[in-house]
C-alpha positions, 0 to 999 in steps of 0.5 A: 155896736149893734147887730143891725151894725155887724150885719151891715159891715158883714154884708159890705164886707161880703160885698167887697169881696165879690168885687174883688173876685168879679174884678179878679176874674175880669182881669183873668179874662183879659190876660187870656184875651192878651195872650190869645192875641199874641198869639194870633199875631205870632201866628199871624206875622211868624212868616215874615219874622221867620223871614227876617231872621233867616236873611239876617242869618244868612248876611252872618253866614256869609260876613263870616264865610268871607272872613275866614276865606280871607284869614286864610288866604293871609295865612297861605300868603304868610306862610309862602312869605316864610317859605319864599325869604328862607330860600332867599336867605338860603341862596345869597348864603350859597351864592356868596359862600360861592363866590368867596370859594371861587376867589380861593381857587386860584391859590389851590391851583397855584399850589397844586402845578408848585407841588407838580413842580417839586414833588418831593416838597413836604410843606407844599404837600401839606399845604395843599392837604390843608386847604383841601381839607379846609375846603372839604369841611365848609361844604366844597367838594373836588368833582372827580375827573379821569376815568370818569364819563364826560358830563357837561354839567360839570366838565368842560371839554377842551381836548378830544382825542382818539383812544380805542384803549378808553371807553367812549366820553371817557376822561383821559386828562384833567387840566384844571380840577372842577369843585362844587359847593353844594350841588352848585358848580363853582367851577368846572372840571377843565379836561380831554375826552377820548371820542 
């Protein structure tokens, strides 16, 4: 090759890379001219996109407000459920622990006016002590009676009678003793009050 040749190629090689660089630059500019406007469309639209994520923000704050205001709600109403069927559970066992007690009675009575009868009877007098203290363990209390003020909640007045020995409302006498099971009066105290 001669050197006319190499400087030809020199020179087209330099040509190329003018190019090269020209096109470089003008690529250069035009990124930065993208990018200016996006920005003066980002300066432009930010109210509106601003906007639309504030309300958009907004509708999630209140989805979940609602959401959990409804959680709890179902977790206050579950928990008065638990609260509302153990007391259930806990009155129908009273109530029927009550009922079967009230059936006993009548046979403690019986055998209370059999020991008054025969007061030196032993087994009778252990029967009773027995079925007392059967009664006691389960939760059955005798509600006391004589000298005791008058309480309608648990006695029943059949008698009244005139003593200035006795205080007023005072007890004198019982006819029937009164029993409870738990604060619930099976049944009451039948007795005479001295006025």
């Amino acid at each position: 090759m001669s050197k006319n040749d190499l400087d030809k190629k020199d020179l087209h090689e330099e040509n190329l890379q003018e190019q090269a660089e020209k096109n470089e630059t003008i690529k250069e500019e035009n990124r930065e001219e993208a990018v200016e406007g996006t920005d003066r469309e980002t300066v432009q639209k930010p109210d509106a996109q601003e906007e639309e994520e504030k309300e958009a923000k907004d509708d999630l704050e209140g989805k979940y407000n609602e959401l959990s205001d409804r959680f709890l709600r179902l977790v206050a109403e579950y928990d008065n459920f638990k609260k509302r069927t153990q007391k259930e559970k806990s009155d129908i066992y009273i109530s029927a622990t009550a009922d079967v007690i009230e059936a006993i009675l009548p046979v403690a009575d019986t055998i209370s006016r059999a020991l008054e009868m025969d007061k030196d009877n032993q087994g009778i007098a252990l029967i009773e002590k027995q079925l007392l203290d059967s009664l006691k363990s389960i939760g059955v209390e005798v509600i006391p009676a004589v000298g005791e003020t008058f309480d309608p909640e648990f006695h029943n007045a059949v008698f009244h009678v005139e003593d200035e020995n006795v205080a007023e409302n005072t007890i004198v006498e019982e006819f029937a003793r009164g029993y409870k099971y738990k604060n619930k009066v099976i049944r009451h105290s039948v007795v005479k009050v001295a006025n």
